[in-house]
N, C-alpha and C positions, 0 to 999 in steps of 0.2 A: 504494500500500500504506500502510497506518498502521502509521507509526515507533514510536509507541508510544502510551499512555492513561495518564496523572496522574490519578491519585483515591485516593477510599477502596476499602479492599476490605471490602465489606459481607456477603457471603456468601463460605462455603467450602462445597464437596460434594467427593467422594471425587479427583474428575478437573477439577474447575472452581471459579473464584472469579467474585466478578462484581465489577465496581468500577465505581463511583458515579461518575462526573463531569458536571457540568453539567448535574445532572437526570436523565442515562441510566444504565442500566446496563447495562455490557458483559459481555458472558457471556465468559468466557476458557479453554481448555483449557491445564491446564499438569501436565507430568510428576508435582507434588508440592504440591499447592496448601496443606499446612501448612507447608510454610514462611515462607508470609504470616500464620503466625497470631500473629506479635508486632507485625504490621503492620496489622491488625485495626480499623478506625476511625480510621487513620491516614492521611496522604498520602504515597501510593507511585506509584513509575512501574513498569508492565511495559511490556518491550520486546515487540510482539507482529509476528507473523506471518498474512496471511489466506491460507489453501487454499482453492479455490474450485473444485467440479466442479458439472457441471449443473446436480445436485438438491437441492447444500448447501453453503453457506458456514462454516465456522468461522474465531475466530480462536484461534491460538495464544502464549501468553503466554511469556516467561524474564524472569528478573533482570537479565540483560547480554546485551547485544548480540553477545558472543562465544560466548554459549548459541545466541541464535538464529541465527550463522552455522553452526555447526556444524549445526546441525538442519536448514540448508538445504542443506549439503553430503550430510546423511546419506540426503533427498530425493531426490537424482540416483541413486541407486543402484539397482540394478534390483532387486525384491525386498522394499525398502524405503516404508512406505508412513506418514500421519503419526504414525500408532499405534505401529508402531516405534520413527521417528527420537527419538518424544517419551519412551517407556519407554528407552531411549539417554541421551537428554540429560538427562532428570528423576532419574537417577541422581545427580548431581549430584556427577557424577566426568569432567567433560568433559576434563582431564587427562590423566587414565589412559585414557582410551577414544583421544586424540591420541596418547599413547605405543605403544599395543596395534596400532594400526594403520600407525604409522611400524617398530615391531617384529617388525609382522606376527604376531604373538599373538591366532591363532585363536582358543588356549584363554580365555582373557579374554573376546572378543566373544562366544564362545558360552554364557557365561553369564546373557545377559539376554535375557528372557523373545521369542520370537518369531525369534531369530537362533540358526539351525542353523548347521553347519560350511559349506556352500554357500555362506550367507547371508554369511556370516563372511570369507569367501575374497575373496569379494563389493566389502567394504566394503573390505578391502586394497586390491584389485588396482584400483579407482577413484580412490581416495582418499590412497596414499601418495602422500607428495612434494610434495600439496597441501594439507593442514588447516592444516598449521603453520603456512604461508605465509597461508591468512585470518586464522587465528586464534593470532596472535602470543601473546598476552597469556595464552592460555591454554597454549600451550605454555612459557611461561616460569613458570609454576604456578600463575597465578590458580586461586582455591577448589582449591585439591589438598589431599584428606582424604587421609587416611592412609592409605598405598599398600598396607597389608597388608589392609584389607579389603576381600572379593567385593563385587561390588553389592548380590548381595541380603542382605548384613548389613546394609548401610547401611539397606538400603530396609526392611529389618525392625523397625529402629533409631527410625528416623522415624516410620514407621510406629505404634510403641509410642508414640512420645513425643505425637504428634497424637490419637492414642485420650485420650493424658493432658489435653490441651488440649481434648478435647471437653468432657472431666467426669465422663470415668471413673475411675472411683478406682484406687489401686495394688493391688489385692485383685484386680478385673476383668480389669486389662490384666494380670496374674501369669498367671490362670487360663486365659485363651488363646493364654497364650507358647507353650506348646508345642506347639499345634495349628499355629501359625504354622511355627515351625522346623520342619517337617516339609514345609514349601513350598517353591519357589523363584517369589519372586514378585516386583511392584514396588509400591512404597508403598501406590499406592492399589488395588492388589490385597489388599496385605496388611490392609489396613483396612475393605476390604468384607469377608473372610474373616473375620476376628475383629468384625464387627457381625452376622454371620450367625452363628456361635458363640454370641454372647452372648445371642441371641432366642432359641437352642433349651433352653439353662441354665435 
């Protein structure tokens, strides 16, 4: 597997960056890919993950390495597939999602997009008793935002702020806040939503 890729990140799209090294560029899926957008022409490491079925390989990108254990713990679960685990950890509350399932807090899991009360039940009944034990560091509260907000503010939040990082003006990103709020979505949902908005304006 590749531990990870040092480069530049030369492109961003709604679900992917690519980053430059050595000549290549690697295509990368990550939960939230503006959050590399201060890292933009710079040297950065993602820690990545490859999935590999018959008919298609990707890889999968995080910031830390305690992003991408979780993702591979969220993997084992039956239900779960990379689509998920990555709308999970690209939230960028892997804290709170450690907390929710050491608590057994259905209602928390079922708020991000893809995971029902089953699904929810699911990622408990697997996974207590063991996250915390991979992933120390995030149990002791690495990247912990602020515990009162759902996911999908956060992701809404981001979301906004990446529209602003494209070069859209505060006027644009105003005018399809509110189409947004009326979603429950995940970043790069919520930013294909508001670029589809903004073509029909």
């Amino acid at each position: 597997m590749i531990e990870c890729i040092t480069g530049k990140v030369i492109h961003m799209e709604a679900d992917t960056i690519v980053v430059e090294t050595g000549g290549i560029g690697y295509l990368i899926h990550c939960g939230n890919p503006y959050r590399y957008t201060a890292e933009k022409e710079n040297i950065t490491t993602i820690y990545t993950y490859q999935h590999v079925r018959e008919d298609d390989i990707k890889l999968y990108g995080f910031s830390h390495r305690e992003e991408r254990r979780l993702f591979e713990k969220l993997l084992q679960v039956s239900g779960i597939g990379p689509k998920g685990a990555l709308a999970i950890v690209g939230s960028e509350q892997p804290k709170l999602v450690v907390q929710a399932i050491e608590e057994e807090n259905e209602k928390f899991l079922t708020k991000f997009p893809g995971v029902g009360k089953k699904t929810a039940g699911q990622i408990i009944l697997d996974l207590k008793g063991k996250v915390g034990e991979i992933v120390p560091t995030l149990a002791e509260g690495l990247f912990a935002p602020s515990e009162e907000a759902a996911p999908e503010e956060a992701a809404l939040s981001e979301a906004l702020e990446a529209l602003k990082a494209l070069g859209y003006t505060e006027r644009e990103v105003k005018k399809v806040t509110p189409v947004l709020r009326q979603e429950k979505r995940t970043t790069d949902e919520y930013i294909k939503l508001a670029l589809r908005e903004m073509l029909r304006s």
